[in-house]
N, C-alpha and C positions, 0 to 999 in steps of 0.2 A: 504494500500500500504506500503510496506514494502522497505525503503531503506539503500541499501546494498553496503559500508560497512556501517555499524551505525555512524552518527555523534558524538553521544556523545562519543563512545569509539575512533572517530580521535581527538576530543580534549584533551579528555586523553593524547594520543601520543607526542603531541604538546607542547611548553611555552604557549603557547596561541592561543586564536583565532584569532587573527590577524597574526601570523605565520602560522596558518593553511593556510586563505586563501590567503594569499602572496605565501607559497608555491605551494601550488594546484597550480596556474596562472602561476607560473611561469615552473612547470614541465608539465601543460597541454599545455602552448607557444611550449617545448620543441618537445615533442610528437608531435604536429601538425607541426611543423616544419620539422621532420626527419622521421615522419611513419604517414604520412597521409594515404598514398592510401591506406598502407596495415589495417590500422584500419578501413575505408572505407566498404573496403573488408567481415570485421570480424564482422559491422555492430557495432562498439564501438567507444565512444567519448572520445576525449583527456580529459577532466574532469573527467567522471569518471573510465578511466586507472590509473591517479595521485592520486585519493581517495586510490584505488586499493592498489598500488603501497608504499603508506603511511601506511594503514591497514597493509599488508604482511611482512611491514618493512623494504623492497628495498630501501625505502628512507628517511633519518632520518632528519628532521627539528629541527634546533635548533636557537638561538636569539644570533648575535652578540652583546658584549657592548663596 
């Protein structure tokens, strides 16, 4: 089973992995909040849109100090 995007290359992306999953949560909240029905619809989960979403680079996570 093959999943897609790759993990290792969202950690890449990321400060870290505790960025990652703070982000993901927080922009898959986002998404089920404001496009449920139509993800529904498309048969795709707010989790993995914000994988998605992270990979393609829409969304850039970064660590305040």
């Amino acid at each position: 089973m093959m999943i897609d995007p790759p993990i290792d290359k969202l950690i890449e992306m990321t400060p870290c992995r505790y960025a990652l999953v703070c982000g993901l949560a927080k922009r898959a909240k986002e998404l089920n909040a404001t496009e449920a029905a139509e993800m529904e619809e498309k048969g795709e989960k707010p989790l993995s849109r914000a994988a998605h979403e992270i990979y393609e680079g829409k969304i850039i996570l970064h660590v305040d100090k």
